[in-house]
N, C-alpha and C positions, 0 to 999 in steps of 0.2 A: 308575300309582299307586305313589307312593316304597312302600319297604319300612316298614313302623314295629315299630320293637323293645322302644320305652321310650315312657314317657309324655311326654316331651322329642318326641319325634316327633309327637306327636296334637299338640303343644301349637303347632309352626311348622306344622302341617298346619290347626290352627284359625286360626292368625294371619291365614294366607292365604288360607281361605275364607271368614270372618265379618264383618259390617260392621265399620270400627274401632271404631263406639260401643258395639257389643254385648261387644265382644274387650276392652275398656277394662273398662267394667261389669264384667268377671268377674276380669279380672287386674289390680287396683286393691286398695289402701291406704288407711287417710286420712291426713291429712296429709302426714307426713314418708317413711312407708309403711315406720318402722321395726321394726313389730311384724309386718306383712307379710311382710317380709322373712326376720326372725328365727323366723319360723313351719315356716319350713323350713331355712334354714342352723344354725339350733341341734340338728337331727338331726346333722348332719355332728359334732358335737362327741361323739356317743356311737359305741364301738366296742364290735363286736362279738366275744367269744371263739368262735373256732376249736378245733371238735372234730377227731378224728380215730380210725378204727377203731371207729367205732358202727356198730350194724345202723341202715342208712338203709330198710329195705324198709318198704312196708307205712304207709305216712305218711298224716298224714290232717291237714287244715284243717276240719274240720267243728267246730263250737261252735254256741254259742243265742246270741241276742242281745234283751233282752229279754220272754225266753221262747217265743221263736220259734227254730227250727233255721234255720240257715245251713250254707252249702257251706265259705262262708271268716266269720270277723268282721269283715267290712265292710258299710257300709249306705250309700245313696247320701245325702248329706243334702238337706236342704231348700233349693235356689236358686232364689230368685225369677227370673222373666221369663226361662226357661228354653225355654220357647215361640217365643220371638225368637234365640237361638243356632241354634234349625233348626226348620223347622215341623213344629208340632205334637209339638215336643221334649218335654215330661212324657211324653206317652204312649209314645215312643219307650225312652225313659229306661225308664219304669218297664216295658215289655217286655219291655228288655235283662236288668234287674235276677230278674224274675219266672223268666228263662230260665236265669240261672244259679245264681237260688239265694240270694240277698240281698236287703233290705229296700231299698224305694224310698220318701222321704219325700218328701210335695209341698207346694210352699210356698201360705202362703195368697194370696202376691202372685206365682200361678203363672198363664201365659197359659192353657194347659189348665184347666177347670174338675175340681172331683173326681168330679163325675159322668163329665166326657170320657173321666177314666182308668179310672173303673170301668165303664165299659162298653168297654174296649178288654182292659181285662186279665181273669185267671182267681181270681187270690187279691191277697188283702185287701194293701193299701200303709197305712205312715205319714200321718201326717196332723200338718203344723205349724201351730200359731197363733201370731201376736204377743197380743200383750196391747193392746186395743184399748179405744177408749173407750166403744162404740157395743155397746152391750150386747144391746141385741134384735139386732144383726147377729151378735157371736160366739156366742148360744145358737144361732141357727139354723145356723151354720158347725157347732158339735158335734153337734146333729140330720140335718145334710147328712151331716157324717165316719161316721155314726154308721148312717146309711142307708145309706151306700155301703160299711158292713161295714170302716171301717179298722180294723185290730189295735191300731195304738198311737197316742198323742195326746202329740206334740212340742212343746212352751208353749218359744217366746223368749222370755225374759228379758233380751237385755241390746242391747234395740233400743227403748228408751221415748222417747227421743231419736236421730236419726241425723247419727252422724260426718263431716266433712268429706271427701268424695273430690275432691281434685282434678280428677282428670282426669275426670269426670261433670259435672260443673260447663263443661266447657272445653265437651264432645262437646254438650251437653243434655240429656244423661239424665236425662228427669224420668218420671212418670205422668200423662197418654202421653210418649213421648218427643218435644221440639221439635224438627222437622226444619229442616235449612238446608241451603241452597245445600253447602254444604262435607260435611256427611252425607250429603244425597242422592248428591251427586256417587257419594262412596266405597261407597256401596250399587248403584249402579248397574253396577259393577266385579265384583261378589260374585254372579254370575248363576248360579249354582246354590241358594245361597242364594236370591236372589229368583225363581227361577222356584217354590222349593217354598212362598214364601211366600205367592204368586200363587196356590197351587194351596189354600193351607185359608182357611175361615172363621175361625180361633179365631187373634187379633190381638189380643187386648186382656184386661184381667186379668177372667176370666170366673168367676171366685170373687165379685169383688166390682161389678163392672156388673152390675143387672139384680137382685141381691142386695140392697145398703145402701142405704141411704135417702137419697135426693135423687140418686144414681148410677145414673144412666139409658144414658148414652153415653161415651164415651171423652175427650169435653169437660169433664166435670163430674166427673170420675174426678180432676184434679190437685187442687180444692180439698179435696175427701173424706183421700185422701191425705196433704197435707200439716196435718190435723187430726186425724189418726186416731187415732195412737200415746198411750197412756194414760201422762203425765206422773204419775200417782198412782200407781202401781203398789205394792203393799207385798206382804206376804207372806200376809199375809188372802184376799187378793184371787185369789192365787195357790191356797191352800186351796180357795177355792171352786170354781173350776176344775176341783182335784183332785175333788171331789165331782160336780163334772156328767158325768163321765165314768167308764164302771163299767170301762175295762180299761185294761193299763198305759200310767202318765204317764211321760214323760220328760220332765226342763229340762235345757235347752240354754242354754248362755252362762255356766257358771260356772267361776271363776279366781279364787275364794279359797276354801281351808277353811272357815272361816266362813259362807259361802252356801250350801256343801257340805251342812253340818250343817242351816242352815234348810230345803232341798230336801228333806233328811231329817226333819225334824219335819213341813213339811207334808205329806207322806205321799208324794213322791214314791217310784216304784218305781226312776226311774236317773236320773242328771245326764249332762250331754256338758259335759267341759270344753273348752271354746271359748272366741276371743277372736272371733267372728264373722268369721276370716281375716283380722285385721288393717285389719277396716272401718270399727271404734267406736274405740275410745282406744289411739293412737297412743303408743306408749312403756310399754304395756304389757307383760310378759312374753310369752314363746313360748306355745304352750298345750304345747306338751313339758317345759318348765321349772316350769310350773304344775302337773303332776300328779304329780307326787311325794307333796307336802305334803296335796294332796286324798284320795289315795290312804291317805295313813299318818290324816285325818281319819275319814272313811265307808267305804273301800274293805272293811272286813270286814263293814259293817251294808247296801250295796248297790251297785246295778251303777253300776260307773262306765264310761262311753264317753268316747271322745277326739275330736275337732275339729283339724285346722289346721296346713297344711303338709304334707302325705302326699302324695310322687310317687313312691315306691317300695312295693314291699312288704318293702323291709327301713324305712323307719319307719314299716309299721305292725308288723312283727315289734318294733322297739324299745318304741313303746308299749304294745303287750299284754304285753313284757317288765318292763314299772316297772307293769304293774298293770290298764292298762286291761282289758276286757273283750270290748269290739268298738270300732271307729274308722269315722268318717263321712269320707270324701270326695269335696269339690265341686266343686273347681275341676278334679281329673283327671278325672271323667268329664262334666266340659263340655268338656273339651278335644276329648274322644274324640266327643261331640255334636254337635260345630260340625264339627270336620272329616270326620265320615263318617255322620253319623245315627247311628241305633240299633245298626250294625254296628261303632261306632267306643265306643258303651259298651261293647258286648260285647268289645272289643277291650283297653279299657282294665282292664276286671274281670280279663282272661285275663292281659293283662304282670303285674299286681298278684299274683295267683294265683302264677303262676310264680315270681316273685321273690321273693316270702314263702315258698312251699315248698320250693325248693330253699337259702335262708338257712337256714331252720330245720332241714335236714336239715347241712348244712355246720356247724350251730351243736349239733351230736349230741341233735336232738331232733325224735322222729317225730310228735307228737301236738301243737298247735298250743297245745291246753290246759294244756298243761305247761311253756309258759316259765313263763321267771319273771329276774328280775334277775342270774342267775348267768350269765345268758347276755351280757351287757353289760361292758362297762366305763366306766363314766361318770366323769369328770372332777371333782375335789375342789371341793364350791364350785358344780356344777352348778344345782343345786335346792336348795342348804341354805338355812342362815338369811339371812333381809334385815332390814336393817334400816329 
């Protein structure tokens, strides 16, 4: 077993044990994959101020998030077909997460069902919904969420249409996934992977097989799927929502002031600025460049969470420095999923850990709760005005 130090390690440690279609799926762009990118090289752009002679003892990462206590402000977010990175991956995922102290959110297009999770774990997980068309299926998805005791209700917003991945397109990534010749092959390479997949039942999006209407089997799952997504979406609609559910909402996917403030009128309790990892609109901003502006809009009327681009825990130290509250991320602990299971979340949680706490103590501040932008130095022009 190589040593792993950084999440760069989990991340050539997943490369090499996960089919290429599933490794693609997760480390993927659309189009041009320039917002992808810029999701995490535009941390590189903010520097951190160096303390010196502060009492470092006595340090602490604990905060809420959501209204929930956490160890650190991080929360796993919502990755669909997480189930296919390693069998039976949600429930692992949310195990890791449950052990150490941070919120686990499960996607609606997760292979584990919510029930699977809530009979494996001890305390209450996130629960994400898209905004779908199929309305007798999302009531009963917030009566299922809602049975299975989830704490908080994660509404996407900014998936009513889905952006071009290249390299999905290339692989087959569809629901189910088209196998070929050229996938099979590269799966049949990946034998720890397929022996755990051999070893569970849960292959197939089990939130919605067996669930939605005319979705019986994994055959009839692609036309459901590629009709799903509610083209009408407005912000009404979004209210209503807010009202089917008696405990905190959060939306996810916003990237302007302006959506900020509507999140806030319809009653949301927290937003996640997110650009979806650079899956939807291609030439979009960072989601680090985007919270500034959001921040100086709602940030004193409510919690703002951050998305996109996180493989240190110095950006997520940076983003709770410009404001945020807590940070989601997806793509590190799939990293940590695909190359080691459940012990490779936990793996991933513990680098993150470490390197937020020991920056923040380096940055002369013991209490996690008490950054703030003093601690930064950001570049003239960062997040200012656009035109």
């Amino acid at each position: 077993m190589p040593v792993i130090t950084c999440i760069e390690d989990l991340r050539q440690l997943y490369e090499r044990r996960v089919p290429r279609m599933f490794y693609d799926y997760a480390e993927t762009g659309s189009w041009t994959e320039q917002t992808f990118r810029e999701n995490s090289s535009d941390f590189r752009q903010i520097y951190l101020r160096q303390r010196v002679a502060v009492d470092m003892a006595g340090r602490s990462t604990a905060s809420t998030m959501a209204g929930q206590d956490v160890a650190m402000p991080v929360a796993l977010a919502p990755v669909g077909l997480t189930g296919m990175q390693a069998a039976d991956g949600e429930i692992k995922a949310a195990r890791a997460a449950e052990a150490f102290g941070v919120p686990f959110t499960l996607s609606t297009l997760s292979i584990c069902s919510i029930e699977d999770v809530a009979e494996n774990t001890s305390k209450p997980f996130w629960f994400q919904v898209y905004t779908l068309r199929d309305e007798d299926f999302m009531k009963r998805l917030f009566e299922r969420a809602k049975a299975a005791k989830c704490s908080a209700l994660v509404i996407t917003v900014d998936l009513q249409m889905m952006g071009q991945r290249h390299k999905d397109i290339r692989n087959g990534l569809s629901a189910p996934p088209k196998l070929t010749a050229k996938s099979v092959a590269n799966m049949m390479t990946k034998v720890g992977w397929g022996l755990g997949m051999l070893g569970t039942k849960r292959r197939e999006f089990r939130n919605v097989v067996g669930h939605a209407k005319g979705v019986s089997d994994p055959s009839s799952l692609a036309k459901w799927t590629a009709e799903a997504f509610d083209l009408s979406l407005d912000w009404e609609k979004i209210r209503e929502f807010r009202r089917m559910w008696d405990g905190p909402v959060i939306i996810k996917g916003i990237m302007d002031p302006r959506d900020a403030k509507e999140a806030l009128n319809v009653g949301a309790d927290a937003i996640v600025v997110s650009n979806h990892g650079g899956r939807q609109l291609d030439g979009a901003l960072s989601s680090i460049r985007a919270l500034p502006a959001i921040m100086d809009a709602v940030g004193d009327k409510m919690e703002v969470q951050f998305d996109g681009g996180i493989r240190t825990g110095q950006d997520i130290l940076k983003a709770l420095a410009l404001g945020a509250r807590g940070v989601m991320i997806g793509r590190a602990f799939v990293y940590g999923l695909g190359a080691m299971g459940e012990a490779g979340v936990t793996r991933a949680l513990e680098i993150l850990h470490k390197e937020l706490d020991t920056s923040m103590a380096l940055c002369g501040r013991r209490d996690v709760k008490t950054l703030d932008r003093d601690v930064l130095m950001v570049p003239k022009g960062f997040a200012g005005d656009w035109e």
